[in-house]
LUMDOBA-725353 format. One record per residue (C-alpha): residue in one letter; x, y, z. Coordinates in steps of 0.5 Angstrom, whole numbers, plus 500, padded with zeros to 3 digits. Each point is the difference from the previous one (the first is absolute). Example, Ala and Ser with C-alpha at 12.3 -4.5 7.8 and 13.67 -1.06 7.14 Angstrom:
2
ATOM:a:525:491:516
ATOM:s:502:507:498
REM end
This chain:
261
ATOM:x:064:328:787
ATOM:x:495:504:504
ATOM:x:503:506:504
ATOM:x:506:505:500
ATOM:x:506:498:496
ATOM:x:507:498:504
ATOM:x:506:503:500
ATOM:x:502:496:495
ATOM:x:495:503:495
ATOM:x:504:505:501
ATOM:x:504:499:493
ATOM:x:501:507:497
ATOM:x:497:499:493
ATOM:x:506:502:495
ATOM:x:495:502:495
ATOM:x:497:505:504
ATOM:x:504:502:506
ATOM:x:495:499:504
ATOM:x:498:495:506
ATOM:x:497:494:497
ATOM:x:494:501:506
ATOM:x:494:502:495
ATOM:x:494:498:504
ATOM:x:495:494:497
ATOM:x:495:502:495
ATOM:x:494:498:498
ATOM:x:501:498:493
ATOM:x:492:499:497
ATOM:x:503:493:498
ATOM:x:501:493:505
ATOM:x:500:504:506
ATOM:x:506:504:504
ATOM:x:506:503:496
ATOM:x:507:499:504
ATOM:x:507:503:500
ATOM:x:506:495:499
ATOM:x:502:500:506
ATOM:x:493:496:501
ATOM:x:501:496:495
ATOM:x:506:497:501
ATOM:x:497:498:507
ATOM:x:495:496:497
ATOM:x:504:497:497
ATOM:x:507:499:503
ATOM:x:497:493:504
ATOM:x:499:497:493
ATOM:x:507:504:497
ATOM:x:505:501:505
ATOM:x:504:503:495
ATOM:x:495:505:499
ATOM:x:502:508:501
ATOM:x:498:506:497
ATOM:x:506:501:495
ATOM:x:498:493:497
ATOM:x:493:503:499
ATOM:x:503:507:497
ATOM:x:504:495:495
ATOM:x:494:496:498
ATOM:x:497:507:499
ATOM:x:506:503:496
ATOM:x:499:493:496
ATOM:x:492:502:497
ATOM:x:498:494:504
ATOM:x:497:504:505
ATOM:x:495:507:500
ATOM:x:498:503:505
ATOM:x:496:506:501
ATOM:x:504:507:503
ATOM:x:496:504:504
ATOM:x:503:507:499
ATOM:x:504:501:505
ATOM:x:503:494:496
ATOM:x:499:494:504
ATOM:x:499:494:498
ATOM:x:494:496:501
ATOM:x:498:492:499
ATOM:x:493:498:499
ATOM:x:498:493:502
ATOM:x:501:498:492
ATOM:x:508:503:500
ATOM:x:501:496:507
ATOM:x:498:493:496
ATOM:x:503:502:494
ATOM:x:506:500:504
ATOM:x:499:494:504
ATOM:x:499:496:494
ATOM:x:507:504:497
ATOM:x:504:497:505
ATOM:x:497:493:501
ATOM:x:502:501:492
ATOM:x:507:500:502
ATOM:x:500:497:506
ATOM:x:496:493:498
ATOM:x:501:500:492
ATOM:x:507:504:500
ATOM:x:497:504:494
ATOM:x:505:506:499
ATOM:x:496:507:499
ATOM:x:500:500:492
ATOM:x:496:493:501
ATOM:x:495:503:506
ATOM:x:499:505:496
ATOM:x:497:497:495
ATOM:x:496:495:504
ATOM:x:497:507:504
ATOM:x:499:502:492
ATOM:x:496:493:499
ATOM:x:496:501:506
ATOM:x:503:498:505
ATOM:x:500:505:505
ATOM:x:495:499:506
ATOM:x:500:495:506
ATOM:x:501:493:498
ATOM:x:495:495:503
ATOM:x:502:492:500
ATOM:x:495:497:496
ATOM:x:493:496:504
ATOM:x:501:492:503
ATOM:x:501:495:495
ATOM:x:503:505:494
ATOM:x:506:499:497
ATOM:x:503:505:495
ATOM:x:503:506:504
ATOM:x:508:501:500
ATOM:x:502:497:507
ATOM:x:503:505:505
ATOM:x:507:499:502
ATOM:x:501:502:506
ATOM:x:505:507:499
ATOM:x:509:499:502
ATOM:x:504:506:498
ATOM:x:508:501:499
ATOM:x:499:504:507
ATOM:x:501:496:506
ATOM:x:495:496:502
ATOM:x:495:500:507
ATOM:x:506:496:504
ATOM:x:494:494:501
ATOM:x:502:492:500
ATOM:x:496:495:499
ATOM:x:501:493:502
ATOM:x:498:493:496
ATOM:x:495:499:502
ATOM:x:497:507:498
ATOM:x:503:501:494
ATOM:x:497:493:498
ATOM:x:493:501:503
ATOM:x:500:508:496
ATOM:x:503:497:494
ATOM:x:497:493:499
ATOM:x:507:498:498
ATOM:x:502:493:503
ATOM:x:506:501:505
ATOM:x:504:494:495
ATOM:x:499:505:494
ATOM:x:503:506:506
ATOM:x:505:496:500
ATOM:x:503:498:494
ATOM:x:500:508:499
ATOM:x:504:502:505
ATOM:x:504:494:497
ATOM:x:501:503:493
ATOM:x:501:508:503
ATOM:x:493:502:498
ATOM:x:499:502:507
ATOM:x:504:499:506
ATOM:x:496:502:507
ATOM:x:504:503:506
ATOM:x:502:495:506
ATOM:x:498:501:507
ATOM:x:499:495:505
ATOM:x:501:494:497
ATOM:x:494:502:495
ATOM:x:501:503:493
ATOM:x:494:507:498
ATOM:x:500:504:494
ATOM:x:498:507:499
ATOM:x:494:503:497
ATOM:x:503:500:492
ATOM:x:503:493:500
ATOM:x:493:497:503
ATOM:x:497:503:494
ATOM:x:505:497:495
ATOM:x:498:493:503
ATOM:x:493:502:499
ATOM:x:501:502:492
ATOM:x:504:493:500
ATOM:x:495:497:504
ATOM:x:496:501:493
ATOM:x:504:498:496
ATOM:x:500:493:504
ATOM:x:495:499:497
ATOM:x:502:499:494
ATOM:x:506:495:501
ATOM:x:505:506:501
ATOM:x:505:498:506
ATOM:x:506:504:503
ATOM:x:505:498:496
ATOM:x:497:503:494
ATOM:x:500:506:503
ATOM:x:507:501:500
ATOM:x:499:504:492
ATOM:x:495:505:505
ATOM:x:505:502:506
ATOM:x:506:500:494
ATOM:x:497:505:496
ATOM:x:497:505:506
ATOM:x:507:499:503
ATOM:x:503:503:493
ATOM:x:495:505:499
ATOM:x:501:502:507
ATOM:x:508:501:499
ATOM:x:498:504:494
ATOM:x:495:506:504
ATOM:x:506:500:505
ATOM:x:505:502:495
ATOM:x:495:505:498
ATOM:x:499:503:506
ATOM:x:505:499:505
ATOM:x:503:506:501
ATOM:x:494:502:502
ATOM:x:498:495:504
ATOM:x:506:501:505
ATOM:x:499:507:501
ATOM:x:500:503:507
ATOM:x:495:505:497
ATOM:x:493:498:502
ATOM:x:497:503:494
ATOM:x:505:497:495
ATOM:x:498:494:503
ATOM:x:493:500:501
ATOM:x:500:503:492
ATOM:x:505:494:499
ATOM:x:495:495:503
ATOM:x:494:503:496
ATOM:x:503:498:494
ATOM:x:501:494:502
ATOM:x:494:498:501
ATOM:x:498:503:493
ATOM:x:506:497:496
ATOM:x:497:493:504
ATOM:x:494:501:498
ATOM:x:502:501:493
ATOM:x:505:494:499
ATOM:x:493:496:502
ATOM:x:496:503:496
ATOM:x:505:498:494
ATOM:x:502:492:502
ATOM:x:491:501:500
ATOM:x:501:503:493
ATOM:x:506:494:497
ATOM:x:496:494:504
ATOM:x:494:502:497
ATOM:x:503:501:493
ATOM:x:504:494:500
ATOM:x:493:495:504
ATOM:x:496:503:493
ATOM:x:505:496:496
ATOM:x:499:494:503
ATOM:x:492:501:500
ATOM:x:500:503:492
REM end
């Protein structure tokens, strides 16, 4: 975080015109404020798909307020780098589409989650984050996907069985990439309840239509040998995602009150 920005802080900062390589500051409050190009190194290891324009897009977006210097550059406290971080593990762990986030900042929830002590139960699990973007390209074999997961290799199986999931052969020997390790974590849970693969078939149709749905929205877009039209295009796939999950949330939990009342 320490040092002198690199040549890709070297953004031009369309508000002001200017190189965004304001020197850090001390801001009276949580110790050192730094640049954005800053920011987005401290935080590309958990958030690959960090860049500066995204951050300007959350500011643009009244979920960010950084302090200006007055040459105009901006500059983030330790506090606006955990309300960006608990920003995008919102949208990257509980696919919260922006108006929701910022309500749940407006309610509190704005500084560095912390997990609960040993033993205490009650806080939302922490799913780890997939996107619509290509992924890592890392494969796991059986044996690891079931150590990580929990999952029993037969369940595994049945899965692949019913197209849950459908892991890439090599060498005689089946591994799966990082977002279907995680479906057969979340069915792994849902085992446990008595749910098996073959009920699982209702879940894999209603993503295959919603995912033929988001394609006819935005397939011109997403052909384009434009860069920017297609990194554009991928944004908004990843919010119209964000936003269908939020509303199958809304139905299931609407449809689950009336089996309750």
């Amino acid at each position: 975080m320490a040092g002198a920005p690199s040549i890709q802080d070297n953004v031009l900062d369309p508000d002001v015109g200017e190189l965004d390589l304001a020197p850090a500051h001390e801001s009276g409050v949580g110790g050192k404020s730094i640049t954005i190009g800053a920011v987005c190194k401290a935080l590309s290891q958990e958030f690959p798909d960090i860049s500066i324009s995204k951050i300007r897009y959350l500011e643009d977006q009244k979920l960010l307020t950084p302090r200006r210097t007055p040459g105009g550059y901006r500059l983030y406290t330790q506090s606006d780098v955990a309300r960006l971080r608990t920003i995008l593990r919102l949208q990257r762990d509980e696919f919260l589409p922006l108006r929701v986030i910022r309500q749940e900042l407006a309610s509190g929830r704005g500084g560095e989650e912390t997990p609960p002590p040993p033993g205490q139960t009650g806080a939302r699990p922490r799913r780890a984050g997939v996107s619509v973007r290509s992924d890592s390209g890392a494969l796991f074999s059986l044996e690891e996907v079931v150590e990580e997961t929990k999952a029993d290799a037969k369940l595994v199986r049945e899965l692949e069985e019913y197209g849950v999931v459908r892991g890439e052969l090599r060498g005689g020997a089946r591994y799966y990439d990082e977002t279907e390790r995680e479906i057969i974590r979340a069915v792994a849970e849902l085992a446990r309840y008595g749910v098996g693969g073959r009920n699982l078939r209702v879940f894999r149709s209603s993503a295959d239509r919603e995912a033929t749905l988001l394609q006819q929205i935005l397939a011109p877009a997403l052909r384009s040998r434009n860069p920017q039209r297609r990194k554009d295009a991928l944004d908004a796939l990843e919010n119209l995602a964000a936003v269908t999950s939020h509303l199958r949330h809304l139905l299931l939990v609407r449809d689950l009150r009336k089996i309750a009342g």
